[in-house]
Each structure stands twice: as structure tokens, then as C-alpha cells.
Z-matrix of the N, CA and C atoms (Angstrom, degrees):
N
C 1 1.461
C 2 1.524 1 110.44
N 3 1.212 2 111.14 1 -61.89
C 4 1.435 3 130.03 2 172.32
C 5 2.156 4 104.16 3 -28.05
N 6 1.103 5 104.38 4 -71.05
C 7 1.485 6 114.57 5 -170.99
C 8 1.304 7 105.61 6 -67.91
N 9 1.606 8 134.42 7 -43.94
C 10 0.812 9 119.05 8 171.42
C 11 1.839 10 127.29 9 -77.50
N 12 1.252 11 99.97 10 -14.99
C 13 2.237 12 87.47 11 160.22
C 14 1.244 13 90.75 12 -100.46
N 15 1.535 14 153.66 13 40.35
C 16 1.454 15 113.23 14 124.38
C 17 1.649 16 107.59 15 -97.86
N 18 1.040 17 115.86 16 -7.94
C 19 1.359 18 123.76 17 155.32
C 20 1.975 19 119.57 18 -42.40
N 21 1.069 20 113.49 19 -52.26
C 22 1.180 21 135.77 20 -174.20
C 23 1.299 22 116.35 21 -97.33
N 24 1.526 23 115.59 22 -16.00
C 25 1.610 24 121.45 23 151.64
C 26 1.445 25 123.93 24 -75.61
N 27 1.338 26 106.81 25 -20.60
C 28 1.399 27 113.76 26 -174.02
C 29 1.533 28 101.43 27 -44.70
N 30 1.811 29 120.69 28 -23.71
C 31 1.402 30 120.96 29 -140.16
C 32 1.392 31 87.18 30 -74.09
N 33 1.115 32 146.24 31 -58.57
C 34 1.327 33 175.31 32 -82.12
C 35 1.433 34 94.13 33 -99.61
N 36 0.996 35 135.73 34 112.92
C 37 1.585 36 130.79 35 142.18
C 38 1.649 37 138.66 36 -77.37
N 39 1.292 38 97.60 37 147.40
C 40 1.626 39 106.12 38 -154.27
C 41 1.752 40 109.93 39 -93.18
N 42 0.940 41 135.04 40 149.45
C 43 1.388 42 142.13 41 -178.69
C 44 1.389 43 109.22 42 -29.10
N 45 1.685 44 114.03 43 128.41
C 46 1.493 45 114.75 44 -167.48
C 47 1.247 46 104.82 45 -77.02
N 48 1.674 47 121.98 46 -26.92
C 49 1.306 48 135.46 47 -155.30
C 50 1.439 49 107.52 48 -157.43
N 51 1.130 50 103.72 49 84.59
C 52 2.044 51 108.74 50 -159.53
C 53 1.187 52 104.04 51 -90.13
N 54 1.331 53 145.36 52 134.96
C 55 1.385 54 143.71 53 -157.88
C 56 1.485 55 111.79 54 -128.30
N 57 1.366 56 100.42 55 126.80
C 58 1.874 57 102.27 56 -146.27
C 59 1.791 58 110.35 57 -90.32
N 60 2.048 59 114.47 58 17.27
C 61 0.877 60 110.22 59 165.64
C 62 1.487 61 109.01 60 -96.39
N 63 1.242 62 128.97 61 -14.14
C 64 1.384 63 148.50 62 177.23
C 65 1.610 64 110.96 63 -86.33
N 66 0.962 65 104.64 64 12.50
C 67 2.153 66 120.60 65 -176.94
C 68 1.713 67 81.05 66 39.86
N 69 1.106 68 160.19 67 80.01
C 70 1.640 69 138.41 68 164.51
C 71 1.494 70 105.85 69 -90.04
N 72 1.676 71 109.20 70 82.61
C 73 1.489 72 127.28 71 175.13
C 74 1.453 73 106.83 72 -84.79
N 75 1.109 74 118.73 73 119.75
C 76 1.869 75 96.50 74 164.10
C 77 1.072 76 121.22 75 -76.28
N 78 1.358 77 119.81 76 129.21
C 79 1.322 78 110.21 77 150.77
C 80 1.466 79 136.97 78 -54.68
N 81 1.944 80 112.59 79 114.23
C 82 1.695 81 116.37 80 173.62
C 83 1.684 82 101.40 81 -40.70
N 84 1.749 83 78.40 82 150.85
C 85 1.523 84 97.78 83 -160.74
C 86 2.040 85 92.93 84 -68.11
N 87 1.688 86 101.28 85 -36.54
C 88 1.550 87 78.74 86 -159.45
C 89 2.030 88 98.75 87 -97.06
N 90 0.870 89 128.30 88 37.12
C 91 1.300 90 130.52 89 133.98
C 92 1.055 91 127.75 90 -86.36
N 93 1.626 92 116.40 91 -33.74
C 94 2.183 93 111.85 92 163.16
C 95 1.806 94 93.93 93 -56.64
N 96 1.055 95 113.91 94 -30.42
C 97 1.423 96 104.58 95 -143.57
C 98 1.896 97 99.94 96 -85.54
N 99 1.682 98 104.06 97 -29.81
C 100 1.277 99 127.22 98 167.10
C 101 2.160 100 113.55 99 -49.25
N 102 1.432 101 83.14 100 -60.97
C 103 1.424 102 108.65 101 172.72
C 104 1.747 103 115.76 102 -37.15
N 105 1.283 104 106.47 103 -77.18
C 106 1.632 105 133.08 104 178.33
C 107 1.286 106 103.32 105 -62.88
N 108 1.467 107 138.92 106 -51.52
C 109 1.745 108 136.76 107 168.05
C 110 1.982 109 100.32 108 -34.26
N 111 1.688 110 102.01 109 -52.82
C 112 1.601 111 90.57 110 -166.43
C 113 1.907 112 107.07 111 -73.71
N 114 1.351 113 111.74 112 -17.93
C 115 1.510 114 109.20 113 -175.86
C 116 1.413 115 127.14 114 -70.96
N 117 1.569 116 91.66 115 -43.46
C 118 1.345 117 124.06 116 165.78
C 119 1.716 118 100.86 117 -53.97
N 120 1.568 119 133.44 118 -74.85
C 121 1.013 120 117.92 119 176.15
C 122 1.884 121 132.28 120 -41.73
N 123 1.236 122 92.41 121 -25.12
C 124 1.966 123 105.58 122 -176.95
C 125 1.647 124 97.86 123 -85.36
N 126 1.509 125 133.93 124 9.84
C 127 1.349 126 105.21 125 -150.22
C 128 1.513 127 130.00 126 46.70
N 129 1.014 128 122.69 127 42.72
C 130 1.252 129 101.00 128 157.17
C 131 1.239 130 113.92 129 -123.50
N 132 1.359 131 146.15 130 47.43
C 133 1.450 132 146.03 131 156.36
C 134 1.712 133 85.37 132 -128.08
N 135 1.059 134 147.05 133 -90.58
C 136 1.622 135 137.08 134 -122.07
C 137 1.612 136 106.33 135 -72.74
N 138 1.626 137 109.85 136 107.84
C 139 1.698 138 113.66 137 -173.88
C 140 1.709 139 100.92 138 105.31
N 141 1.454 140 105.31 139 -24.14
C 142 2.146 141 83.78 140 -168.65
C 143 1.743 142 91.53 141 -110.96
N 144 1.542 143 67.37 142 169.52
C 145 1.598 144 90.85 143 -169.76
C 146 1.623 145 95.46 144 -86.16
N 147 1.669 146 108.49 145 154.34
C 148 1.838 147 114.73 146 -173.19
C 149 1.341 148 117.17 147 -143.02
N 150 0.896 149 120.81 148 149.34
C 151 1.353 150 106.24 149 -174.86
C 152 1.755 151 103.08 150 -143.64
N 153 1.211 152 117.43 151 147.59
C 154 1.304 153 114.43 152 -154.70
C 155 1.620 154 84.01 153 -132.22
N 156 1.356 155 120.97 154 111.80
C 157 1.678 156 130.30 155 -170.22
C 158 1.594 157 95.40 156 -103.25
N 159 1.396 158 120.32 157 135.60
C 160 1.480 159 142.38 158 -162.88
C 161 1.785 160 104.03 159 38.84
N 162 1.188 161 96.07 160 81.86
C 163 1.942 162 105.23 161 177.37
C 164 1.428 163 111.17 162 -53.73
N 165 1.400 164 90.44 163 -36.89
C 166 1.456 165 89.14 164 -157.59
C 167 1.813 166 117.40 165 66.60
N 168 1.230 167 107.30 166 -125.79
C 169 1.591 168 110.77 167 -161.32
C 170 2.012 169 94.95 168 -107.33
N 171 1.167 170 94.26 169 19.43
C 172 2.046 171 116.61 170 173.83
C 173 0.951 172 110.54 171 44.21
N 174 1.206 173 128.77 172 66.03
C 175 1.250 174 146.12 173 159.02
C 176 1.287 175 118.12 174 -56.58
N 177 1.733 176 114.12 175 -53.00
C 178 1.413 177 131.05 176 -176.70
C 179 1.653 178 89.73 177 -61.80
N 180 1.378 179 99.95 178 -85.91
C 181 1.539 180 109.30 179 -167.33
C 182 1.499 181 127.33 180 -50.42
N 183 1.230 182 122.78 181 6.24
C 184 1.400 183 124.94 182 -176.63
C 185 2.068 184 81.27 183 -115.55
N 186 1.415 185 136.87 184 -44.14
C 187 1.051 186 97.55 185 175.54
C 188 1.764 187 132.17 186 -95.37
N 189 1.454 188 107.53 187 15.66
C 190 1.640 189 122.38 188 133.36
C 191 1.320 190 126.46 189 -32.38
N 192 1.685 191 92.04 190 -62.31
C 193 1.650 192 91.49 191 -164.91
C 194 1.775 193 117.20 192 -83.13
N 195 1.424 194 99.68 193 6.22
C 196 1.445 195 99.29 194 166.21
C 197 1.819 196 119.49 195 -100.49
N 198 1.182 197 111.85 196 25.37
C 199 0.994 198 125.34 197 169.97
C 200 1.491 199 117.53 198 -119.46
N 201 1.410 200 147.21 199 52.30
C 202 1.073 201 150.80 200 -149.87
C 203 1.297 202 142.08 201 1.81
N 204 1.746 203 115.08 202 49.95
C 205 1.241 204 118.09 203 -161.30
C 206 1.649 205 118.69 204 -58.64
N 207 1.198 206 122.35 205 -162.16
C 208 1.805 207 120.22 206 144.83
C 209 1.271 208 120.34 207 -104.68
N 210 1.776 209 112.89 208 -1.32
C 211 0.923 210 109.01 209 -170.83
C 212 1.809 211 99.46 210 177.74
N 213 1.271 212 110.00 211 136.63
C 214 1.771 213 103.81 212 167.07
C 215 1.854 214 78.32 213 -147.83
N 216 1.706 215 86.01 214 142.11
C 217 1.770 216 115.64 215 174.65
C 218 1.705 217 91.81 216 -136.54
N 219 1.370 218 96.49 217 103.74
C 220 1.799 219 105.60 218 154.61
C 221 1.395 220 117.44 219 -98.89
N 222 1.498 221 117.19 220 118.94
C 223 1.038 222 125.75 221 141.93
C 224 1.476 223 156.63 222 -93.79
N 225 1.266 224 111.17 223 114.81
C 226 1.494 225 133.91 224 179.50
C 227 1.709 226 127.30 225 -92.69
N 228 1.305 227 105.23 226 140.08
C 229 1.834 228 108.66 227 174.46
C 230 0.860 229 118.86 228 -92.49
N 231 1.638 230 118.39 229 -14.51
C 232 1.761 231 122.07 230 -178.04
C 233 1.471 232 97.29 231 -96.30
N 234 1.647 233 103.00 232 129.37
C 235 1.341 234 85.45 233 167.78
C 236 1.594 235 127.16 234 -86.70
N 237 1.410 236 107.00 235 -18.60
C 238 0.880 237 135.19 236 173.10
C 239 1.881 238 99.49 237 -37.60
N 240 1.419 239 100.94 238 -80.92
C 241 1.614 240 106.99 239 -174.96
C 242 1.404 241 117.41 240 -49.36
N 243 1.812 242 126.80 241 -29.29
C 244 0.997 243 136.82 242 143.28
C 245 1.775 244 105.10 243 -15.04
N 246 1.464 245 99.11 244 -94.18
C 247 1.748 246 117.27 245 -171.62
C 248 1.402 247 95.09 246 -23.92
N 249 1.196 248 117.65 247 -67.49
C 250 1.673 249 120.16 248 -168.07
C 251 1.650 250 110.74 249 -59.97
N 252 1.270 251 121.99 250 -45.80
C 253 1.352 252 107.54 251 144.42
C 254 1.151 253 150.85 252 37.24
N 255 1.670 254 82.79 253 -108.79
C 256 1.572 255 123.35 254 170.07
C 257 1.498 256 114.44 255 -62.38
N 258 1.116 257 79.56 256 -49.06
C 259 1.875 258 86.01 257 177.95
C 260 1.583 259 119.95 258 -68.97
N 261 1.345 260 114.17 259 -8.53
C 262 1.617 261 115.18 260 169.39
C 263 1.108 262 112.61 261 -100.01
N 264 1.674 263 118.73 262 -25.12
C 265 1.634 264 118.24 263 153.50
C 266 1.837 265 113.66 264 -21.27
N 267 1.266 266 86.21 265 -72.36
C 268 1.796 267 100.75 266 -170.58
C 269 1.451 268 99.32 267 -56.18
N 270 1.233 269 134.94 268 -63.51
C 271 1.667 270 139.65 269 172.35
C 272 1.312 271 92.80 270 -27.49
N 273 1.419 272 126.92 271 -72.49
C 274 2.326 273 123.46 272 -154.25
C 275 1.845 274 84.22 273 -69.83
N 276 1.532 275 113.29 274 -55.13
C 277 1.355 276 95.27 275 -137.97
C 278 1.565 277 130.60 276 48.76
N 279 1.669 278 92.48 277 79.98
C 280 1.675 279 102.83 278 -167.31
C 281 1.495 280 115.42 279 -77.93
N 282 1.480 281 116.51 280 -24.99
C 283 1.514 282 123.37 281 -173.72
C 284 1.411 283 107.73 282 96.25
N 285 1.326 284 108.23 283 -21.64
C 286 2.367 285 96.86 284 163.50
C 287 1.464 286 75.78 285 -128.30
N 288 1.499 287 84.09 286 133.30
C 289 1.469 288 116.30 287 153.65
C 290 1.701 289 113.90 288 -46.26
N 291 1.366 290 122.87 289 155.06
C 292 1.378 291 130.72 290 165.09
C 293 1.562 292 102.61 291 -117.60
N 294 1.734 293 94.31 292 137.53
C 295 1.270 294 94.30 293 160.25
C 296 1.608 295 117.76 294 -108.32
N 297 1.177 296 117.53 295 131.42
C 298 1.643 297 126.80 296 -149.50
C 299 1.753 298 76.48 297 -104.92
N 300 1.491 299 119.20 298 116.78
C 301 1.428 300 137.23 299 152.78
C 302 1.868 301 115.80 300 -93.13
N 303 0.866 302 125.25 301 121.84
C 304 1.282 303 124.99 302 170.59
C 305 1.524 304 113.22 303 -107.02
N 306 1.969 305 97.25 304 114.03
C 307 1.641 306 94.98 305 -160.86
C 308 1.531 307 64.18 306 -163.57
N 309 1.688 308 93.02 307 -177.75
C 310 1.318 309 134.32 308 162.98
C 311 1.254 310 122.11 309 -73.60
N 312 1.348 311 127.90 310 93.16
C 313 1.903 312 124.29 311 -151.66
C 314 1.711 313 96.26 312 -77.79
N 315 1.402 314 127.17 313 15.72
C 316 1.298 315 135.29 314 170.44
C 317 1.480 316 120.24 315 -84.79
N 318 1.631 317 106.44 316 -42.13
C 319 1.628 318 112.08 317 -179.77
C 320 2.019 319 89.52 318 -146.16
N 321 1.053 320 90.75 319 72.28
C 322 1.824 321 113.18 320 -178.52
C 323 1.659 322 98.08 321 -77.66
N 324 1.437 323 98.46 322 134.89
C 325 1.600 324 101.19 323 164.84
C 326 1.473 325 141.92 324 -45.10
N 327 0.856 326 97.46 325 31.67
C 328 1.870 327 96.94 326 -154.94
C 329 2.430 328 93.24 327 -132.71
N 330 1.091 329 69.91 328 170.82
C 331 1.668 330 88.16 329 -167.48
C 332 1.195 331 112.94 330 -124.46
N 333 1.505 332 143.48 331 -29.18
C 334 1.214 333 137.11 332 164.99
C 335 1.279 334 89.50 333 179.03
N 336 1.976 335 106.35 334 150.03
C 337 1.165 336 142.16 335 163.40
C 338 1.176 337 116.05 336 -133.61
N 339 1.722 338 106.63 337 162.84
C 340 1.804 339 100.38 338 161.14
C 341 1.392 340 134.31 339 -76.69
N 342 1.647 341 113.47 340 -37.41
C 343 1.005 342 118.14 341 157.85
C 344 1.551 343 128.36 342 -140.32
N 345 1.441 344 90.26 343 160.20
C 346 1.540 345 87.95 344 -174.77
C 347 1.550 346 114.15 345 -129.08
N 348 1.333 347 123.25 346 123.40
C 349 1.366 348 136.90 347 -178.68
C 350 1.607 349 104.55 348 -100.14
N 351 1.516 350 111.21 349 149.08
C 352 1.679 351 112.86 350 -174.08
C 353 1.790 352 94.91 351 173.76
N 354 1.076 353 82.08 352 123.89
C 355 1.955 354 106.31 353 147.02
C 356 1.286 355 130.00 354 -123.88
N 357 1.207 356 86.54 355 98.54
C 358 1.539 357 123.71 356 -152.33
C 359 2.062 358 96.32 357 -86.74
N 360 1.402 359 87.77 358 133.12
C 361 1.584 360 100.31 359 164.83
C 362 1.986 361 110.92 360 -26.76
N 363 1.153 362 96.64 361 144.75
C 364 1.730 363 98.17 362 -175.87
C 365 1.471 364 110.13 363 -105.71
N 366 1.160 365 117.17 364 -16.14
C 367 1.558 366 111.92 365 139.98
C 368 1.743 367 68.08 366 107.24
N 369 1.625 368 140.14 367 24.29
C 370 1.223 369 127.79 368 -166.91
C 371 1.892 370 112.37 369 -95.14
N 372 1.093 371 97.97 370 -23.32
C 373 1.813 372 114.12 371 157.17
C 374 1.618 373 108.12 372 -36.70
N 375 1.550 374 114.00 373 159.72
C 376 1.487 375 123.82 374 169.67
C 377 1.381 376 93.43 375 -92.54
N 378 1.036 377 131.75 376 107.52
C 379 1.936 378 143.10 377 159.28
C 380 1.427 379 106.48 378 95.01
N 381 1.901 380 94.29 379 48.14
C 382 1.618 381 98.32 380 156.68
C 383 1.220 382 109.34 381 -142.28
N 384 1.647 383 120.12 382 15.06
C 385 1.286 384 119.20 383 -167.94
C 386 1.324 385 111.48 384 -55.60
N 387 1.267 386 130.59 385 152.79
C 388 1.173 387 158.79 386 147.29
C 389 1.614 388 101.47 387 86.83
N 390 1.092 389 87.34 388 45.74
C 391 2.440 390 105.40 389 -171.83
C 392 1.165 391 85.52 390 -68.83
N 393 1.380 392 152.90 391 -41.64
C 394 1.475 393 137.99 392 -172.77
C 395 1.441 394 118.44 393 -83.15
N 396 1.360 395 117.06 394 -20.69
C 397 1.520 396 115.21 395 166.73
C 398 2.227 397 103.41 396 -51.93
N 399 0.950 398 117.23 397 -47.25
C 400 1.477 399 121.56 398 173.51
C 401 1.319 400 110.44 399 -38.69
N 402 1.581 401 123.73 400 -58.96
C 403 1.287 402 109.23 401 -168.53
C 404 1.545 403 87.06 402 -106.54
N 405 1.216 404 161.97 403 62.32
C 406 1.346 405 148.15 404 70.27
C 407 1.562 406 121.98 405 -24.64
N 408 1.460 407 98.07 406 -54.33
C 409 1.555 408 107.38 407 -167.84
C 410 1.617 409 104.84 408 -78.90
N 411 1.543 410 135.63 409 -23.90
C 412 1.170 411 129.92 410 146.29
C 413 1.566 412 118.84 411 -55.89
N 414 0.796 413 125.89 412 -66.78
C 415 1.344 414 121.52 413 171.09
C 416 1.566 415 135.63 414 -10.62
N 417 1.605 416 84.74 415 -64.19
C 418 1.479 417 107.33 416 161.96
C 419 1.301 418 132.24 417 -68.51
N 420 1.249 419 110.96 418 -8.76
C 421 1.723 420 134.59 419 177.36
C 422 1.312 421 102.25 420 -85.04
N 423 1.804 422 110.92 421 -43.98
C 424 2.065 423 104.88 422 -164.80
C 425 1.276 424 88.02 423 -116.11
N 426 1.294 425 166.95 424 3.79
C 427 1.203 426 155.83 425 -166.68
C 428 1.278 427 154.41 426 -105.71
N 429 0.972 428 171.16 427 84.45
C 430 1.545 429 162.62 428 -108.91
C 431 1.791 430 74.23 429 -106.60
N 432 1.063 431 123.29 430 -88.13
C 433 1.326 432 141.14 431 -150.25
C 434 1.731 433 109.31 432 -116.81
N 435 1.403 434 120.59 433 137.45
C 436 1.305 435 142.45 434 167.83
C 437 1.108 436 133.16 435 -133.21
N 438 1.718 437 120.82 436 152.89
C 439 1.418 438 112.18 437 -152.96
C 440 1.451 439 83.50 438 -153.85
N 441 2.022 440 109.81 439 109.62
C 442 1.912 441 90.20 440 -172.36
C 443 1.502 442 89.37 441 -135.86
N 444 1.031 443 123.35 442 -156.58
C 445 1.320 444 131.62 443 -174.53
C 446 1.695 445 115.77 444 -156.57
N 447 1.515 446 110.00 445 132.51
C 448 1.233 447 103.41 446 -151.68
C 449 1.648 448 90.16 447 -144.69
N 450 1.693 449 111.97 448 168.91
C 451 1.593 450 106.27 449 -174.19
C 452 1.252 451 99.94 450 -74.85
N 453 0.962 452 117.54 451 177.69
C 454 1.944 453 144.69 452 170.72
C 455 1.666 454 101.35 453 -51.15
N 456 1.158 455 109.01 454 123.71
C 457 1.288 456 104.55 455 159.02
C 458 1.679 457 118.05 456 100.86
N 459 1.713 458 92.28 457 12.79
C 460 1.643 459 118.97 458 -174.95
C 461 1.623 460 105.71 459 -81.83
N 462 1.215 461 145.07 460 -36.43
C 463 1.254 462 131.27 461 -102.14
C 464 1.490 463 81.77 462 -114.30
N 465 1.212 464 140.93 463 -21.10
C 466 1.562 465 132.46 464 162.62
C 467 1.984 466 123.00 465 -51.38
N 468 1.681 467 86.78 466 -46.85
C 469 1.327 468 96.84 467 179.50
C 470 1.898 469 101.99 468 -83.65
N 471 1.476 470 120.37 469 -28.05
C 472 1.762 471 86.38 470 -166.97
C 473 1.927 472 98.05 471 -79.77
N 474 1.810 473 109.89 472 -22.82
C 475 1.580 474 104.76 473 162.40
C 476 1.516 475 101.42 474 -27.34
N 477 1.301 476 139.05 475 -90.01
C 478 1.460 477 143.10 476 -76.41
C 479 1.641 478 69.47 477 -128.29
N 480 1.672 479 143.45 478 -56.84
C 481 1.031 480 125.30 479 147.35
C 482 1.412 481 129.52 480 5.88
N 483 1.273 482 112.41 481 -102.51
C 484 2.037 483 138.18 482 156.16
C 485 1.153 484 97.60 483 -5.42
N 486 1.256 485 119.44 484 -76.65
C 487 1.361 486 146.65 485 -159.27
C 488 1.944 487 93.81 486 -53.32
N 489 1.152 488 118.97 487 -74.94
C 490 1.718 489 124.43 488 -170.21
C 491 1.147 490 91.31 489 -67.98
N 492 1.333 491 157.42 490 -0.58
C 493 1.288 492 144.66 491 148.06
C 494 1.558 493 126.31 492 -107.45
N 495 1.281 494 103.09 493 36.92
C 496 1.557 495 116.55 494 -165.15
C 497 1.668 496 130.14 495 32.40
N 498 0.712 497 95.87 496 46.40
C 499 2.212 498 115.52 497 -176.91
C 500 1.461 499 99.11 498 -107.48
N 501 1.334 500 108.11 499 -170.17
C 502 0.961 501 102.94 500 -163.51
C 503 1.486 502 102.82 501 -168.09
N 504 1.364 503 140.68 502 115.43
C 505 1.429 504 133.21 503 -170.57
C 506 1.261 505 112.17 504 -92.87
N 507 1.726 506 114.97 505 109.81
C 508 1.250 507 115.97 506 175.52
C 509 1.295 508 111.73 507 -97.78
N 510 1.070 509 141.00 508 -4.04
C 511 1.335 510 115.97 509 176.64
C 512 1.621 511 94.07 510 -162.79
N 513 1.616 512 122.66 511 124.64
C 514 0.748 513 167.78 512 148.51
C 515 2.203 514 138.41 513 -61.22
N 516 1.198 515 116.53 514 100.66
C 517 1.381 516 102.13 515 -166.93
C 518 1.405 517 115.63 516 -145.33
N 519 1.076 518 123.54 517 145.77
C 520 2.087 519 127.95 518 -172.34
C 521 1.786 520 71.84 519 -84.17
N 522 1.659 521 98.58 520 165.58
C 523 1.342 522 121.56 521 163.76
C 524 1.554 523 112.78 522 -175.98
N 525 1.446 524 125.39 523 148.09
C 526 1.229 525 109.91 524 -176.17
C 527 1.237 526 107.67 525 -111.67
N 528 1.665 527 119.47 526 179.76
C 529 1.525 528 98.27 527 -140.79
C 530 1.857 529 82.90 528 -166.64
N 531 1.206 530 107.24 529 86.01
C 532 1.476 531 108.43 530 -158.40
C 533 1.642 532 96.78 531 -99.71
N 534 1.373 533 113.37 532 123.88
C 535 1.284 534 140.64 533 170.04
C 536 1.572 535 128.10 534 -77.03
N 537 1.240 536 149.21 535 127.27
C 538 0.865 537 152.01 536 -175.22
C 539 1.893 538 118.82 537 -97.31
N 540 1.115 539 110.07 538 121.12
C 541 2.178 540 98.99 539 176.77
C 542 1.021 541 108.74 540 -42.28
N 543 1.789 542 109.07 541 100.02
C 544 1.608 543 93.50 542 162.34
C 545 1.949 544 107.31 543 -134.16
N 546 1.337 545 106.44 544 14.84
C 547 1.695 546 107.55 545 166.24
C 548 1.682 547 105.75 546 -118.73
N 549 1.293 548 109.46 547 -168.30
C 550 1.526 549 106.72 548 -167.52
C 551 1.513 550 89.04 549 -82.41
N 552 1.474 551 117.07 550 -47.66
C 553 1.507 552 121.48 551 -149.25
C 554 1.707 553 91.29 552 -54.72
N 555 0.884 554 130.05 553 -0.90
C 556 1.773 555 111.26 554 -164.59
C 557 1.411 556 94.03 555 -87.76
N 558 1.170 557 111.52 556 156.38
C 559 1.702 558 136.66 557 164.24
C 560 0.705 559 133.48 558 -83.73
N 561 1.751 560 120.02 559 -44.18
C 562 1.281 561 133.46 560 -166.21
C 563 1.674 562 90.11 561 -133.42
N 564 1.682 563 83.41 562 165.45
C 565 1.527 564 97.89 563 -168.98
C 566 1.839 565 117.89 564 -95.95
N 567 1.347 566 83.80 565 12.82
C 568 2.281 567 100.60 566 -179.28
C 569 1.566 568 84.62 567 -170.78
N 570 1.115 569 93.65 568 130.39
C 571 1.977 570 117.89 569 149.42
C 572 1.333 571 104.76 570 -124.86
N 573 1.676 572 96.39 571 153.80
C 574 1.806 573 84.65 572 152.65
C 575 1.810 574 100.93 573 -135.57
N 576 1.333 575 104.51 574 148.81
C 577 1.055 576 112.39 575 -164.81
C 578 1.533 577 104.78 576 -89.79
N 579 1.253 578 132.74 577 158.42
C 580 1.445 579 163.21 578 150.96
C 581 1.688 580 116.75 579 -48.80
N 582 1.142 581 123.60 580 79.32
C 583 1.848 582 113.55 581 -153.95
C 584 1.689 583 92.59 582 -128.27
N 585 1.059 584 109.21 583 153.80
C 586 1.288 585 142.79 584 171.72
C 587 1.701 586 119.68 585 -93.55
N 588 1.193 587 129.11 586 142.08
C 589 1.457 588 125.38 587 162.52
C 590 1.226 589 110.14 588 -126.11
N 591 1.437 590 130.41 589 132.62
C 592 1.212 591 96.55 590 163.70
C 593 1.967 592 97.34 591 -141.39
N 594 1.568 593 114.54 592 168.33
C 595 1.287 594 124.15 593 176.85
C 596 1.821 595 106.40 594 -113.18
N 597 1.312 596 118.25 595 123.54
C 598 1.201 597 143.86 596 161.01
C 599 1.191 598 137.19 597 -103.27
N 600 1.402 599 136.32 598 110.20
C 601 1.206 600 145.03 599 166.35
C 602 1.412 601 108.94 600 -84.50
N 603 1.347 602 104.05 601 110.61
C 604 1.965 603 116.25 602 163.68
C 605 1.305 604 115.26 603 -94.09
């Protein structure tokens, strides 16, 4: 299952114009696909509702909705990345529809879900540190369960997080997370980054 939806994520296109105060990294197809294999195994996509906070170009939430949710709502601020989106909807053809919200995936329209998937800004910008503590703390506001992704070297602070909001981190994972040149500041023409996963019950 696993190999074959990152197979079928590959379809997905990545931000036409990614804007490097918004970190707009895509997530590799077979780490969404890594991601959703373990959710899918816990129950938490087939029947619940999901919500995938800063979609971006919905990577997360398009491979949600090929797992039989009741429901996936991604929300995005670009609308731009929105458009593209939509348009990779039709490319997966997941079998549940997405509903593409364009908001602030920080104080997002919505009131509660079961789960929530997000690769969330890494807070790696000068005056964005700790951009993923935000959608932690959403998470924990709409969520039974979350599944986010964070830089290397997180897993003390999203513990101690969980923990002051009574959650609880069950499962924990290194993953690499290879980047492509797409701002000036880059050097090289591929990195791969140092990333964290982790699963939380609030």
C-alpha cells in the first residue's frame, strides 16, 4: 500500500512560486505516503474526519483522501498553492473529495476533527522561529490525534509540548526530507533535510 500511494503521489505538483517566508517545502511524495501508511494502520484516516493545516500544494490531504476518510478539509493561505491543489486533486483522483479552505491553518475555520496531518513551517526563517509550535497548538485545539513533521532535533520540545497539553507522543521517527534549489539563499542544487515525525494523541 505504502509504495504504491507514493507511487500515485508522485502525480502531485509542487509550488509554482514557493515563497521562502512561508518555508513552502513540499513534502516527498514517499514520506506523505510513509506518514498516511502509519495512520492508516492506527485507524486514523478510514471513517474520520482530517484535516491537513498549511496543505500547501496537498500532498498530505490528497493522500488522506485515498484512504477512505468521511471527510478531509485542507487548509491553505496561498491561494495560489490552493489553485495548484485543486488541480492535483484531478491528477490522484483520491475517491473523497477535498475541501480546499483558504485561511490561516493557525486559527482555521473548523471546530473539531479526528485527525490532523501537517508539515508545518520549521520555524527555520529569521522571525519565524518556532512557526510549528502554532500548528501544534492548533492541533491540540481540533484533534483526537496528529501526525506533523518537524526539523531534527524536535522531539524533546514536541514531548514537553504533548505533555503541557495533556497528549501524549506515541510514536516518534528520523526521516529525510530532500529539498530541491528553489530560493536564492540555497547553494546547492538538492539538500536533504534532517526531519522528525511524530504521532500524538491529545
Amino acid at each position: 500500500m505504502k509504495r504504491a500511494l507514493a507511487k500515485r503521489l508522485a502525480a502531485v505538483e509542487g509550488f509554482a512560486d514557493p515563497d521562502p517566508e512561508l518555508e513552502q517545502y513540499p513534502i516527498p511524495a514517499d514520506l506523505a505516503a510513509h506518514v498516511l501508511h502509519l495512520a492508516d494502520l492506527h485507524g486514523d484516516l478510514a471513517g474520520r474526519s482530517v484535516a491537513d493545516l498549511g496543505a500547501g500544494t496537498g500532498m498530505l490531504a490528497l493522500a488522506a483522501a485515498t484512504r477512505s476518510p468521511a471527510r478531509v478539509l485542507a487548509v491553505e493561505l496561498d491561494a495560489e498553492a490552493l489553485r495548484v491543489a485543486r488541480e492535483n486533486e484531478r491528477r490522484v483522483d483520491p475517491g473523497t473529495n477535498v475541501d480546499w479552505l483558504r485561511g490561516d491553518a493557525t486559527r482555521p475555520p473548523l471546530s473539531a476533527v479526528d485527525t490532523v496531518v501537517s508539515n508545518p513551517p520549521f520555524g527555520a526563517q529569521r522571525g519565524n522561529e518556532h512557526a510549528d509550535r502554532a500548528f501544534l497548538e492548533t492541533a491540540a485545539d481540533l484533534a483526537g490525534v496528529s501526525y506533523t513533521v518537524h526539523n531534527a532535533g524536535s522531539k524533546g520540545f514536541v514531548e514537553s509540548f504533548a505533555s503541557d497539553r495533556g497528549g501524549e507522543v506515541t510514536h516518534a521517527f528520523a526521516a529525510d526530507f530532500p529539498v530541491s534549489a528553489q530560493f536564492d539563499f540555497h547553494t546547492s542544487d538538492r539538500e536533504v533535510l534532517d526531519v522528525e515525525v511524530f504521532r500524538i494523541e491529545w
